[in-house]
Each structure stands twice: as C-alpha cells, then as structure tokens.
PyMOL Python script that loads the backbone (N, CA, C, O; Angstrom):
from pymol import cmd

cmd.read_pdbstr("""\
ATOM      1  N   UNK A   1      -9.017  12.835   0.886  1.00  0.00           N
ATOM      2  CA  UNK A   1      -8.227  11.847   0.164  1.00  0.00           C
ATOM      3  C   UNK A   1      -7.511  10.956   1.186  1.00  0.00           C
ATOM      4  O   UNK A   1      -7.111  11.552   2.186  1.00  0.00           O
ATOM      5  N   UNK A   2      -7.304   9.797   1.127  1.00  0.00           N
ATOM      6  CA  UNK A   2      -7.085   8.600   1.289  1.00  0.00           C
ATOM      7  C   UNK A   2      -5.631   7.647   0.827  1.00  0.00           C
ATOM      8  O   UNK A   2      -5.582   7.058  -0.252  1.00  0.00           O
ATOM      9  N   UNK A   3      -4.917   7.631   1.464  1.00  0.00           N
ATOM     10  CA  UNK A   3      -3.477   6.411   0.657  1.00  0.00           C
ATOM     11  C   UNK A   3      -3.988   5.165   1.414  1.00  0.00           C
ATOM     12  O   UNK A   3      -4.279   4.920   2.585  1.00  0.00           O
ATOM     13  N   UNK A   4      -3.976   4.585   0.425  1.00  0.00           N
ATOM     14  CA  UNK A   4      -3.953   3.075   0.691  1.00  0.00           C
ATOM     15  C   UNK A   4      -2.795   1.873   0.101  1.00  0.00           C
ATOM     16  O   UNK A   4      -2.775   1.774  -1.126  1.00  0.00           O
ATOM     17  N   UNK A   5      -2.211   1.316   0.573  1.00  0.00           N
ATOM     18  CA  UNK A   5      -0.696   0.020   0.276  1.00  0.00           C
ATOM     19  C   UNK A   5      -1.478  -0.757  -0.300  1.00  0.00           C
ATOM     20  O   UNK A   5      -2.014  -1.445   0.569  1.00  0.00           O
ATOM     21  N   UNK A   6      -1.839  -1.024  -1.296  1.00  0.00           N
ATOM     22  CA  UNK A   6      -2.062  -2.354  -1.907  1.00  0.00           C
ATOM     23  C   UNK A   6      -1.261  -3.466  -2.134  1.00  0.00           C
ATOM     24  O   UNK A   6      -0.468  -3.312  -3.062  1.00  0.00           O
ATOM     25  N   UNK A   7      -1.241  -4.146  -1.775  1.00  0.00           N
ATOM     26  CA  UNK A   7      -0.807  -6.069  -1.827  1.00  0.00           C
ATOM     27  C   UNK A   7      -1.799  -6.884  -2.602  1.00  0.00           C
ATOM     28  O   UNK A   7      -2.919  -7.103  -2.141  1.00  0.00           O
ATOM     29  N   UNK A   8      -1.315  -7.448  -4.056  1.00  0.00           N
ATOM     30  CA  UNK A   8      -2.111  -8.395  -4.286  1.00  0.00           C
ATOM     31  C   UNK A   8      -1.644  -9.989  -4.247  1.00  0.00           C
ATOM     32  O   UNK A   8      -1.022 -10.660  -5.070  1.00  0.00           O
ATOM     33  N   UNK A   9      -2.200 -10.310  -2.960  1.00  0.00           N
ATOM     34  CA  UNK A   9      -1.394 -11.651  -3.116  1.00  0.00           C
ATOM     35  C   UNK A   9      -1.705 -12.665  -4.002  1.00  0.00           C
ATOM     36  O   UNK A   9      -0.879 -13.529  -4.291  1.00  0.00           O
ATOM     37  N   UNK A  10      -3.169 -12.628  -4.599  1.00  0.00           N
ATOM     38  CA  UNK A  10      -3.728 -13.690  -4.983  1.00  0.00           C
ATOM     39  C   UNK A  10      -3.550 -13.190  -6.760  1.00  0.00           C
ATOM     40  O   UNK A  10      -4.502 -12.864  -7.469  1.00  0.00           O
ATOM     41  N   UNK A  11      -2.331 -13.231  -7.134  1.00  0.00           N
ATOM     42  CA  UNK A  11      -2.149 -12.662  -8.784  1.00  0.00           C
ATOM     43  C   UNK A  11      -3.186 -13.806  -9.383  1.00  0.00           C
ATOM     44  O   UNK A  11      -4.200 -13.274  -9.835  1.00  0.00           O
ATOM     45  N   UNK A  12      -3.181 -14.566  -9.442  1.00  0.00           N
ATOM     46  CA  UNK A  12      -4.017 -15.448 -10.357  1.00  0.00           C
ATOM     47  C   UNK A  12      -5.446 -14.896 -10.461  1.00  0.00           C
ATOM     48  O   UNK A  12      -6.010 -15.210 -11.509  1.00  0.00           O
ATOM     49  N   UNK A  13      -6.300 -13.991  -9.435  1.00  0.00           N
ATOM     50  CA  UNK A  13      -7.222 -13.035  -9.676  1.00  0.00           C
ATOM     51  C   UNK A  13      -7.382 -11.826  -9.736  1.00  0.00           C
ATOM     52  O   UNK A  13      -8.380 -11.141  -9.513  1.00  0.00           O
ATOM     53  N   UNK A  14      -5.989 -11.465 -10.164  1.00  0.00           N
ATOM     54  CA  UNK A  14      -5.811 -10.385 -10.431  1.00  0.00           C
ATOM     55  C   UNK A  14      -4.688 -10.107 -11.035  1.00  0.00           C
ATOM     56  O   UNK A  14      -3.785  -9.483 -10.477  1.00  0.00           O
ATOM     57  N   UNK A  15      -4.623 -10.554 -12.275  1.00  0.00           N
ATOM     58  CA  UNK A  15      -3.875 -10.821 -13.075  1.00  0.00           C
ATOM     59  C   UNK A  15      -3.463  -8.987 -13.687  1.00  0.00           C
ATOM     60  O   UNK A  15      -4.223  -8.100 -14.077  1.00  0.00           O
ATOM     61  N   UNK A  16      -1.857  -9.015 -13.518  1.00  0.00           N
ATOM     62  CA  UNK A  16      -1.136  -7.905 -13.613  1.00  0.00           C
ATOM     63  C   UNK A  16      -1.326  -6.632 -12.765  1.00  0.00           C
ATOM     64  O   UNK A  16      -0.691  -5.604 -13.001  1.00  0.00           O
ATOM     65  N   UNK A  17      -2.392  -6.761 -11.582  1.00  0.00           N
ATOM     66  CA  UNK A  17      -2.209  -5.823 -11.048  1.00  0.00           C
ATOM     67  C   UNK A  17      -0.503  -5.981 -10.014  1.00  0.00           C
ATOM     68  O   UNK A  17       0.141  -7.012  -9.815  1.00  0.00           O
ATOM     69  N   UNK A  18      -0.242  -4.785  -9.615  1.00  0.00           N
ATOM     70  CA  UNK A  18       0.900  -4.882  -8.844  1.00  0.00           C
ATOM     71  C   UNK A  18       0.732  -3.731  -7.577  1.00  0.00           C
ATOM     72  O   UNK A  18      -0.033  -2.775  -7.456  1.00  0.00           O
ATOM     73  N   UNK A  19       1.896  -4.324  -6.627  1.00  0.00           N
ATOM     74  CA  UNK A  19       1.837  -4.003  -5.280  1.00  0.00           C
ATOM     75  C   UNK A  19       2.139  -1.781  -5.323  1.00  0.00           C
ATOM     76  O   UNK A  19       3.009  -1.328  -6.067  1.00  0.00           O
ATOM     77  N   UNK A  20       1.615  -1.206  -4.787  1.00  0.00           N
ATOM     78  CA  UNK A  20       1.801   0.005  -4.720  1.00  0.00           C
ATOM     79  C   UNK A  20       0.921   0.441  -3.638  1.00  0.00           C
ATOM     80  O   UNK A  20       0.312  -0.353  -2.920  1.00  0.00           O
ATOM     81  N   UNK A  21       0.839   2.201  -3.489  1.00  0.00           N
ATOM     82  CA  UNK A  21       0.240   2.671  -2.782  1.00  0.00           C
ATOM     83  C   UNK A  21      -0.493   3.859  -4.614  1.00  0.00           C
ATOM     84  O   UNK A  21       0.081   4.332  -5.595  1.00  0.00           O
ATOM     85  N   UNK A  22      -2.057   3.820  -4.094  1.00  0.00           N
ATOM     86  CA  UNK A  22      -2.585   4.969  -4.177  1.00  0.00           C
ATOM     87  C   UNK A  22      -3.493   5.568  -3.553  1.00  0.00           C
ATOM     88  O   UNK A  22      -3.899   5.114  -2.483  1.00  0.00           O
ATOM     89  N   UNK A  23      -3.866   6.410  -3.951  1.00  0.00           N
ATOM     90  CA  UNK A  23      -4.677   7.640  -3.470  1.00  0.00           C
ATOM     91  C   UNK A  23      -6.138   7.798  -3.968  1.00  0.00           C
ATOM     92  O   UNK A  23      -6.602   7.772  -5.107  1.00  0.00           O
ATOM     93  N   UNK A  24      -6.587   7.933  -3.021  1.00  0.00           N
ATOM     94  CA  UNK A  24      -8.303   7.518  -3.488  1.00  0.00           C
ATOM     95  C   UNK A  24      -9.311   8.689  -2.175  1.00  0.00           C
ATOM     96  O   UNK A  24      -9.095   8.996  -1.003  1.00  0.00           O
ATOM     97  N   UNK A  25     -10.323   9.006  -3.091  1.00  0.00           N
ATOM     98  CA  UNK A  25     -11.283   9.762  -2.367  1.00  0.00           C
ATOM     99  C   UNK A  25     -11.774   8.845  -1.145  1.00  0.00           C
ATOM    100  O   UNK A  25     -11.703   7.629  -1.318  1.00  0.00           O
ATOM    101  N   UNK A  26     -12.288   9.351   0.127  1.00  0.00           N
ATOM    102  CA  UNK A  26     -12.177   8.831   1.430  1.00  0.00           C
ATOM    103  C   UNK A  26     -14.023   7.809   0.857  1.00  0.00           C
ATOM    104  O   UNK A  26     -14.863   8.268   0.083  1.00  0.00           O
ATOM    105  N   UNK A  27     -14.058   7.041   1.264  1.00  0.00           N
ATOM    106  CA  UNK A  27     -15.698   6.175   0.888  1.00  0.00           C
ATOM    107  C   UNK A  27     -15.702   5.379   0.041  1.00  0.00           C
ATOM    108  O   UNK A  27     -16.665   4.629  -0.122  1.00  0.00           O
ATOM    109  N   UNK A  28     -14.679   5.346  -0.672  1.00  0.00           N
ATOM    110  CA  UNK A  28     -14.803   4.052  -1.567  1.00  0.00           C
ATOM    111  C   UNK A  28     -14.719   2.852  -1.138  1.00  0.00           C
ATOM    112  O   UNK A  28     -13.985   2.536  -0.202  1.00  0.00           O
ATOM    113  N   UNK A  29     -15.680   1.806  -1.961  1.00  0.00           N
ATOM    114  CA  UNK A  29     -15.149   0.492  -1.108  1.00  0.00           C
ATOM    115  C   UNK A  29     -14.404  -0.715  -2.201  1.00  0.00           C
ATOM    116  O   UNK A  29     -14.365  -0.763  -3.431  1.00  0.00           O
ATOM    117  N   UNK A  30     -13.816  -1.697  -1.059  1.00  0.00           N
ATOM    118  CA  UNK A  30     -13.128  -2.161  -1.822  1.00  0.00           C
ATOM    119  C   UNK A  30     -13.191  -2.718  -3.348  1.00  0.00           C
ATOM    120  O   UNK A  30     -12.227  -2.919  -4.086  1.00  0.00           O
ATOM    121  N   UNK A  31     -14.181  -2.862  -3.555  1.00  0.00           N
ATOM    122  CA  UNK A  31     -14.886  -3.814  -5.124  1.00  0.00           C
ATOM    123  C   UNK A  31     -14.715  -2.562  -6.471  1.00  0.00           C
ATOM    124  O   UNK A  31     -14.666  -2.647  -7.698  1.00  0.00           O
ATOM    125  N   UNK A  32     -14.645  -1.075  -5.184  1.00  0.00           N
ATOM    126  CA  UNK A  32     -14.717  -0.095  -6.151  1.00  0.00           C
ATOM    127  C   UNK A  32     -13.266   0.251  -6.299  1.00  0.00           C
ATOM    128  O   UNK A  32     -12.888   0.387  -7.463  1.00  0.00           O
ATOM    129  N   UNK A  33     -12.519   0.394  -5.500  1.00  0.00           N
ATOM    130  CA  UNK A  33     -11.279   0.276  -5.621  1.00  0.00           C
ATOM    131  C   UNK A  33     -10.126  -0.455  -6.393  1.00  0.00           C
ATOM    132  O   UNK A  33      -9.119   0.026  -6.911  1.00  0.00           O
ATOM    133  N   UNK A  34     -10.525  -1.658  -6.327  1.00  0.00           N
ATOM    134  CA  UNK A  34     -10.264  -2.624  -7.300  1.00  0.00           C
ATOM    135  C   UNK A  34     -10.562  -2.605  -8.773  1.00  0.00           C
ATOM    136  O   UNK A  34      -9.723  -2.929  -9.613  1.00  0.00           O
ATOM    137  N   UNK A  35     -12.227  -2.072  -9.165  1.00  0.00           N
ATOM    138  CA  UNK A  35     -12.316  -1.697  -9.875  1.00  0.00           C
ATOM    139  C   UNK A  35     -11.750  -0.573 -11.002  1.00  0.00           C
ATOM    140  O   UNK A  35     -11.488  -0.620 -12.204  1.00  0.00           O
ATOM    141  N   UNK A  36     -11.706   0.449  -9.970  1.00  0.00           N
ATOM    142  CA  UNK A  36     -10.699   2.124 -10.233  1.00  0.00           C
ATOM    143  C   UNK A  36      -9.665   1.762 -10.502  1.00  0.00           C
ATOM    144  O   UNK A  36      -9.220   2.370 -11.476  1.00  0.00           O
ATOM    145  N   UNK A  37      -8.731   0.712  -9.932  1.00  0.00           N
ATOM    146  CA  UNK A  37      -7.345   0.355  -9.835  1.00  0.00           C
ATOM    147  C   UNK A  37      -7.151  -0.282 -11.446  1.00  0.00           C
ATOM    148  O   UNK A  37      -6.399   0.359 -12.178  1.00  0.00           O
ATOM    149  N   UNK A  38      -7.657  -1.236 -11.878  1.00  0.00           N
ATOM    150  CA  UNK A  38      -7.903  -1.585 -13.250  1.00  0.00           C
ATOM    151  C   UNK A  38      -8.243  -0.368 -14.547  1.00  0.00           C
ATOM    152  O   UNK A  38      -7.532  -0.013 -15.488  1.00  0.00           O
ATOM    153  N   UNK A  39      -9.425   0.003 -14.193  1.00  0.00           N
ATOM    154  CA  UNK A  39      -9.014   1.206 -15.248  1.00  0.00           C
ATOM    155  C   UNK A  39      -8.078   2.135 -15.741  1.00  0.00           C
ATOM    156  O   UNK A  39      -7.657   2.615 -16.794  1.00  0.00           O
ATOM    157  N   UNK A  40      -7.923   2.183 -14.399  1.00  0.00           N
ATOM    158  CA  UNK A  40      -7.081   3.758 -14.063  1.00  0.00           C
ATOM    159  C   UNK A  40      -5.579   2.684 -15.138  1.00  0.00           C
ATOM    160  O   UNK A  40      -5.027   3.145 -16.137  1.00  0.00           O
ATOM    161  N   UNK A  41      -5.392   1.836 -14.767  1.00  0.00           N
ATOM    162  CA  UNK A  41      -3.873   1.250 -15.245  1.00  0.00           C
ATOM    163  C   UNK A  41      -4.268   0.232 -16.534  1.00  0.00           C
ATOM    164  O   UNK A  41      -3.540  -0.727 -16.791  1.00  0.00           O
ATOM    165  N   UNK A  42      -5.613   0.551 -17.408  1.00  0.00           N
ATOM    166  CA  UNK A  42      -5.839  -0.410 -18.347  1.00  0.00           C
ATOM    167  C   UNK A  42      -5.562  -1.887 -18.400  1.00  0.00           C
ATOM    168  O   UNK A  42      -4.846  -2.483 -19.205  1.00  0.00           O
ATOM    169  N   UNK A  43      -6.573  -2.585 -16.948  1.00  0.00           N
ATOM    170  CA  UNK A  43      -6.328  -4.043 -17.230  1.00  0.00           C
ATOM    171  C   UNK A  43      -7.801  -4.210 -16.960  1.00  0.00           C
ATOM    172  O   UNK A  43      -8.652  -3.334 -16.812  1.00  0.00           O
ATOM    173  N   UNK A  44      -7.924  -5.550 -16.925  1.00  0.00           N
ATOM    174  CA  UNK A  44      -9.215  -6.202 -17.123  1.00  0.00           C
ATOM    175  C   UNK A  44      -9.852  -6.085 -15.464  1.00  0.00           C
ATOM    176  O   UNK A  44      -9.207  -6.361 -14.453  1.00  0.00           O
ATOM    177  N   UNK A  45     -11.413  -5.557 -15.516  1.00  0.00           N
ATOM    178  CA  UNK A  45     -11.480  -5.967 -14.167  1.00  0.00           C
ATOM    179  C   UNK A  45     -12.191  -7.019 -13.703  1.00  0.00           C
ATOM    180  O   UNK A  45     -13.103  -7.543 -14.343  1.00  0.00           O
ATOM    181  N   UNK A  46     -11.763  -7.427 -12.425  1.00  0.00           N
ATOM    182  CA  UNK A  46     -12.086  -8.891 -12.466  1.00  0.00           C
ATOM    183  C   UNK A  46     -13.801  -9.338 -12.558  1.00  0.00           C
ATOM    184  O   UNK A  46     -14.902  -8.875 -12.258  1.00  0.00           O
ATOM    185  N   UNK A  47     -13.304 -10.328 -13.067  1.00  0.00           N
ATOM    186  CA  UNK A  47     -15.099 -11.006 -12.935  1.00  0.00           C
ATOM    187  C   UNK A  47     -15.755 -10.773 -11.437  1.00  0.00           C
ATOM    188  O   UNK A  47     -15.400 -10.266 -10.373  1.00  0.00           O
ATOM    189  N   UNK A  48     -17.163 -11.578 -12.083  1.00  0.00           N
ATOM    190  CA  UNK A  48     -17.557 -11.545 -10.539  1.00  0.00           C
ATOM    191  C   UNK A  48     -17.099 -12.809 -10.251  1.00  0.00           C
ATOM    192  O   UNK A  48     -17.350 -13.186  -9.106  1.00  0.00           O
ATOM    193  N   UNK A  49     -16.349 -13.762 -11.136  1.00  0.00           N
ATOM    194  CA  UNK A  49     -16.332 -15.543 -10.460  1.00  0.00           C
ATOM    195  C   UNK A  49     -14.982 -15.114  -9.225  1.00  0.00           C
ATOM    196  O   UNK A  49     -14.791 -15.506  -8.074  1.00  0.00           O
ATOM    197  N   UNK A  50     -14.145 -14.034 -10.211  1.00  0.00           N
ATOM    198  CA  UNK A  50     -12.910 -13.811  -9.660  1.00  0.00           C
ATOM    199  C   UNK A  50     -13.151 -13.180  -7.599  1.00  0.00           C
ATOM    200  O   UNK A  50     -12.643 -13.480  -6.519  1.00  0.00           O
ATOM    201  N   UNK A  51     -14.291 -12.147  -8.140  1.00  0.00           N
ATOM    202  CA  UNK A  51     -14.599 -11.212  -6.919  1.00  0.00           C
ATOM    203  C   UNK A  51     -14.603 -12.516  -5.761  1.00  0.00           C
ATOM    204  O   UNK A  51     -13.666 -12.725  -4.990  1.00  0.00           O
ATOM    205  N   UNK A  52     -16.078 -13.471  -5.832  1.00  0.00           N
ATOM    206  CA  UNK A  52     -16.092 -14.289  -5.457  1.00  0.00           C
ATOM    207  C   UNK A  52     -14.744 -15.286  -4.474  1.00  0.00           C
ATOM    208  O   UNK A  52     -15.087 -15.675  -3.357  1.00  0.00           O
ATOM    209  N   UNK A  53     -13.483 -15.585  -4.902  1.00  0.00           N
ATOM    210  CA  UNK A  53     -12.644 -15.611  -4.326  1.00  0.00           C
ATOM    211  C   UNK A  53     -11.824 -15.128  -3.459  1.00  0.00           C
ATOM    212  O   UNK A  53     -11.012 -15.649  -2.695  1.00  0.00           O
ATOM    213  N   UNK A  54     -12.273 -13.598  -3.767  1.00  0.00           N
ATOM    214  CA  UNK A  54     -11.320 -12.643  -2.936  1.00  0.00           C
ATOM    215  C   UNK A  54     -11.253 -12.626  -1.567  1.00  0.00           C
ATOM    216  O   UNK A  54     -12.443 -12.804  -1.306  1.00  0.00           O
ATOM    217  N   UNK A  55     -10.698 -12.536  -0.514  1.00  0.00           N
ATOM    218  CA  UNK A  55     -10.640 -12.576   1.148  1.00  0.00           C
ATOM    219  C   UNK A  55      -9.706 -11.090   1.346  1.00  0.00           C
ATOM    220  O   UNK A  55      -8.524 -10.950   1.659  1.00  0.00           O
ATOM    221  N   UNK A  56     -10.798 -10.044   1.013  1.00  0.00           N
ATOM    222  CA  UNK A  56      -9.673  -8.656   1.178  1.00  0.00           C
ATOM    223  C   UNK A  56      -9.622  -8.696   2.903  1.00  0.00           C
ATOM    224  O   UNK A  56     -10.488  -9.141   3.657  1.00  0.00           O
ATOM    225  N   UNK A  57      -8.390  -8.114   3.230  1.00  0.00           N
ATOM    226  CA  UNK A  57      -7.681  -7.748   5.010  1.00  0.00           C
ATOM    227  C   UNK A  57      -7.455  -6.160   4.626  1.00  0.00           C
ATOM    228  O   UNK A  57      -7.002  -5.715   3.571  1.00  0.00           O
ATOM    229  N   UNK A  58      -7.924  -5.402   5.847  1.00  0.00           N
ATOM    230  CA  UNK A  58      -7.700  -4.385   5.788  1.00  0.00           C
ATOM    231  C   UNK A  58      -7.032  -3.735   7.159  1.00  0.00           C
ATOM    232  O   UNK A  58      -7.654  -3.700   8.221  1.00  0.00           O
ATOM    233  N   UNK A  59      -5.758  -3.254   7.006  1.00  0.00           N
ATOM    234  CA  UNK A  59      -5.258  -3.457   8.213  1.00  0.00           C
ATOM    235  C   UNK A  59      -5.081  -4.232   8.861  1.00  0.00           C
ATOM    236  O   UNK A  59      -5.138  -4.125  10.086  1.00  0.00           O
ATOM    237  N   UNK A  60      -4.743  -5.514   8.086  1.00  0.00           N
ATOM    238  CA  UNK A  60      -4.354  -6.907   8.909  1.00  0.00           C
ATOM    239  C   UNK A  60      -5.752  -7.499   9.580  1.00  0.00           C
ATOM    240  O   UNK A  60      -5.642  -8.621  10.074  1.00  0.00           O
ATOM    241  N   UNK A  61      -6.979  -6.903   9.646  1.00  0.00           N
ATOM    242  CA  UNK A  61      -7.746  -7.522   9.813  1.00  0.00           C
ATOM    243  C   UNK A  61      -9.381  -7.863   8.599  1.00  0.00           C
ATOM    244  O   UNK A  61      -9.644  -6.912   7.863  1.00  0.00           O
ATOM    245  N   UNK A  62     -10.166  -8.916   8.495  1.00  0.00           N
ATOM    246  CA  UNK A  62     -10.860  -8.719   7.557  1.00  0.00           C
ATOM    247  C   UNK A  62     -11.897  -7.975   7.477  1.00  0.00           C
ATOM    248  O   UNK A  62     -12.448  -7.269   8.322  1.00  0.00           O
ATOM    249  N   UNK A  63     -12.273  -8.317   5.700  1.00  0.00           N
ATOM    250  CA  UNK A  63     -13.198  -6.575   5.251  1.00  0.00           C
ATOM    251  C   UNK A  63     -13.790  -7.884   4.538  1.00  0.00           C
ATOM    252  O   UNK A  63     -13.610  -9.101   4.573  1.00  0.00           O
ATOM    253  N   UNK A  64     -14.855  -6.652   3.660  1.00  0.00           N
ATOM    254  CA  UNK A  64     -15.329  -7.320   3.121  1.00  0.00           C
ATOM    255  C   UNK A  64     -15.539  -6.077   1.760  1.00  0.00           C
ATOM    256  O   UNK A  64     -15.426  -4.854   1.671  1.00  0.00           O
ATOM    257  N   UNK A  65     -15.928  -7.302   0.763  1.00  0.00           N
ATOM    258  CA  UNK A  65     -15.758  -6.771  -0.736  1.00  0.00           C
ATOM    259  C   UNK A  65     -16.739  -5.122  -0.987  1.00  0.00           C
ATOM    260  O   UNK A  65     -16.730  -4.356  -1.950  1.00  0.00           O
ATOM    261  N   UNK A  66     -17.584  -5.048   0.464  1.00  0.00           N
ATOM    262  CA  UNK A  66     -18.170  -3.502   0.209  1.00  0.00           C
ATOM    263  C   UNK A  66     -17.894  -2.834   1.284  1.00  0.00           C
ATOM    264  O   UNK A  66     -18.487  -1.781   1.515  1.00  0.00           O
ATOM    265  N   UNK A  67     -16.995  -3.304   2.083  1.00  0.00           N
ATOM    266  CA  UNK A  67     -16.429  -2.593   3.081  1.00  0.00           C
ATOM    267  C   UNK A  67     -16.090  -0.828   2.647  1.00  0.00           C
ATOM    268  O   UNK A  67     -15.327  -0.802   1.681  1.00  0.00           O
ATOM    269  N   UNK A  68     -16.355   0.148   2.980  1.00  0.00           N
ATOM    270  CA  UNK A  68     -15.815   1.205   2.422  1.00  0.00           C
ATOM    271  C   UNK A  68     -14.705   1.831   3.787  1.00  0.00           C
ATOM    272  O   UNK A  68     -14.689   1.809   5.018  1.00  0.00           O
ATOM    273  N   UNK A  69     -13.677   2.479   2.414  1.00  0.00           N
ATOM    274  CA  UNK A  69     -12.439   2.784   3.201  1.00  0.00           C
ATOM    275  C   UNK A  69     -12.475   4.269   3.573  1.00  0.00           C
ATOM    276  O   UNK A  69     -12.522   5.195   2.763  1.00  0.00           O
ATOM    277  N   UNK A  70     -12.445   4.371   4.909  1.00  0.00           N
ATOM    278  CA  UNK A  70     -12.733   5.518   5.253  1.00  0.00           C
ATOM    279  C   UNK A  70     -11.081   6.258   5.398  1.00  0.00           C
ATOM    280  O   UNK A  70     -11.046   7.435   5.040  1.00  0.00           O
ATOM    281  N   UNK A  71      -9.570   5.574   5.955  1.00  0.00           N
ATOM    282  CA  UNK A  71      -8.917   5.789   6.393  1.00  0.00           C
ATOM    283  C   UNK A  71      -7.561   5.217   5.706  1.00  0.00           C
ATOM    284  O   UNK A  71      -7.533   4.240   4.958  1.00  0.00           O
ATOM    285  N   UNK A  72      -6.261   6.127   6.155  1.00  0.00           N
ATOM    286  CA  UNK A  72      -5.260   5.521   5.315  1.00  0.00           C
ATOM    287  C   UNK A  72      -5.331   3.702   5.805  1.00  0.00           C
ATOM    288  O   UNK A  72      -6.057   3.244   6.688  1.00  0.00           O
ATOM    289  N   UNK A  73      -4.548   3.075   5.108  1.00  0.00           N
ATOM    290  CA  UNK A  73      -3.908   2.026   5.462  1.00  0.00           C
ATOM    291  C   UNK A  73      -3.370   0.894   4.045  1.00  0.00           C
ATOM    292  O   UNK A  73      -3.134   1.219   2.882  1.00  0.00           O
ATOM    293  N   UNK A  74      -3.307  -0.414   4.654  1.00  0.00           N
ATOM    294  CA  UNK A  74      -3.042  -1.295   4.450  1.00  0.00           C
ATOM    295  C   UNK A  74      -4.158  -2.320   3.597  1.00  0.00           C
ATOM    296  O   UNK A  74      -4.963  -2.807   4.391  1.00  0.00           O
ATOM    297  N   UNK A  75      -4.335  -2.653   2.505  1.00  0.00           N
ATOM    298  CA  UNK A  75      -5.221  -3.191   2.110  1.00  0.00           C
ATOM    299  C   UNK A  75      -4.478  -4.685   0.829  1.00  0.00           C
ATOM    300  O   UNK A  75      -4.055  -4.443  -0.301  1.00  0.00           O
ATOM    301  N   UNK A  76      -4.547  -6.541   1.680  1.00  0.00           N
ATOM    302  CA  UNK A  76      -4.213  -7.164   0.877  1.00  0.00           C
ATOM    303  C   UNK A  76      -5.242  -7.957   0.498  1.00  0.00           C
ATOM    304  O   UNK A  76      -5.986  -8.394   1.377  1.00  0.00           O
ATOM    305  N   UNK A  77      -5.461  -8.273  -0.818  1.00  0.00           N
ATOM    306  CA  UNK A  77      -5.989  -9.081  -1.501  1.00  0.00           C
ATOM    307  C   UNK A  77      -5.484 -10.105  -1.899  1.00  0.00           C
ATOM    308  O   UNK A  77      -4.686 -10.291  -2.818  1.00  0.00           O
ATOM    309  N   UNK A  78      -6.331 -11.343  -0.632  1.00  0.00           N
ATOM    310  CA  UNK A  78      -6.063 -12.863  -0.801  1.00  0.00           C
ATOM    311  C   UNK A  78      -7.219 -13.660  -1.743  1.00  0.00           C
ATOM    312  O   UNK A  78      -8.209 -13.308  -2.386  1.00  0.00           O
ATOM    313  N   UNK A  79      -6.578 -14.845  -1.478  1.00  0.00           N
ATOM    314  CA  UNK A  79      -7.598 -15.716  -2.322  1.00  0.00           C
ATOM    315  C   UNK A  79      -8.542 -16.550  -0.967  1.00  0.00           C
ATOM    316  O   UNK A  79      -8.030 -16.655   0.148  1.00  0.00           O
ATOM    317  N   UNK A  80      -9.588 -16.956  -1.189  1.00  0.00           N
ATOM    318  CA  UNK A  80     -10.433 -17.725  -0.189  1.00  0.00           C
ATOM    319  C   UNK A  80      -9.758 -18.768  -0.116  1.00  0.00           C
ATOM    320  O   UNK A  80      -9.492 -19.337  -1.175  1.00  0.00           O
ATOM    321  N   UNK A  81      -9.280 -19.330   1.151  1.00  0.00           N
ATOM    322  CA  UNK A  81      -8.684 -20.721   0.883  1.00  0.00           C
ATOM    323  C   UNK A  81      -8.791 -21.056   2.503  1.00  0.00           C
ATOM    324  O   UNK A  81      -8.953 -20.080   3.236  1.00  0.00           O
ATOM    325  N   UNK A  82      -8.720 -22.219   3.045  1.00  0.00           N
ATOM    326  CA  UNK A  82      -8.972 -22.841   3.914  1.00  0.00           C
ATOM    327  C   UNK A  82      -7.417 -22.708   4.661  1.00  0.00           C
ATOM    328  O   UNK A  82      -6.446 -23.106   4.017  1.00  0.00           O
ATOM    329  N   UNK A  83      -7.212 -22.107   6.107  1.00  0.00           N
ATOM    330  CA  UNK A  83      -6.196 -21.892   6.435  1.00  0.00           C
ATOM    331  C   UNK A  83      -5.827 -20.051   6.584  1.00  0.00           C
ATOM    332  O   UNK A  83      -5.112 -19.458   7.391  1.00  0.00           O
ATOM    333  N   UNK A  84      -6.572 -19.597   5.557  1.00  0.00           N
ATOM    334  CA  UNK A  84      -6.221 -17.947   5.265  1.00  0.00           C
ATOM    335  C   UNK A  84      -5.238 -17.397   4.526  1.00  0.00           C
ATOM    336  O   UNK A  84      -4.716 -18.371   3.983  1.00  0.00           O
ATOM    337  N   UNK A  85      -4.684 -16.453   4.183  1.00  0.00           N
ATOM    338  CA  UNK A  85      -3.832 -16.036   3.448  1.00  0.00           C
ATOM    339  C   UNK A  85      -2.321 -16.689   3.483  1.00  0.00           C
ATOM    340  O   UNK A  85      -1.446 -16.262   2.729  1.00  0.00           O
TER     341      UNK A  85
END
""", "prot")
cmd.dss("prot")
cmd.show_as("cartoon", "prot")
cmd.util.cbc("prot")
cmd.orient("prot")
C-alpha cells in the first residue's frame, strides 16, 4: 500500500473532487486512480475530453496519464496550458 497527496488544481476537470491524501495498492496508475478516487467518493468520472487536458506532476515532476505509482508521494492534477501549471 501506497499514500499519495492529491492536489486538484484544475477543478473545472474535476469537478468536486478535493485535495487529500489516500491510500492505494502500490501499481496503479494515474487514470486509474483518478478513476478509484471518483467512485470510491460518488462523483462523475471524468471524460476522456476531460482526461485529455490533464498535465498530472508527480513529485513535482511530470507523469503521464498511465504512469503507474509505485511509491508514496505527491500527485497534482493540472490543466494543459501553455506556460504549465
């Protein structure tokens, strides 16, 4: 098992999730995480137009949407935008 800090900076694609830490089996990757994170708290999970936008950082540096998380940390979800988070 796995803690990970979630940050969602980009609320507009990810509408009602909020900032916390959970706990997740070690291999998941982020798209699945995100995914889990929505169920688990009954909200919508995002589209793929939404996925599409996403610029996940993991540990302050970037991942990518199948990146799998092997290790604790830090994980924020930005929006794609010119400039970076």
């Amino acid at each position: 098992m796995i803690n990970i800090m979630l940050k969602f900076v980009a609320q507009e694609l990810t509408p009602g999730f909020t900032n916390g830490e959970i706990t997740i089996e070690s291999g998941m990757a982020i798209r699945e995480l995100i995914s889990y994170y929505a169920d688990k708290n009954s909200l919508s999970v995002p589209s793929e137009n939404q996925y599409k936008l996403m610029y996940p950082l993991f540990n302050g540096k970037p991942a990518g949407l199948d990146s799998v998380l092997e290790k604790d940390g830090t994980l924020h979800i930005c929006r794609v935008s010119i400039g970076g988070c």
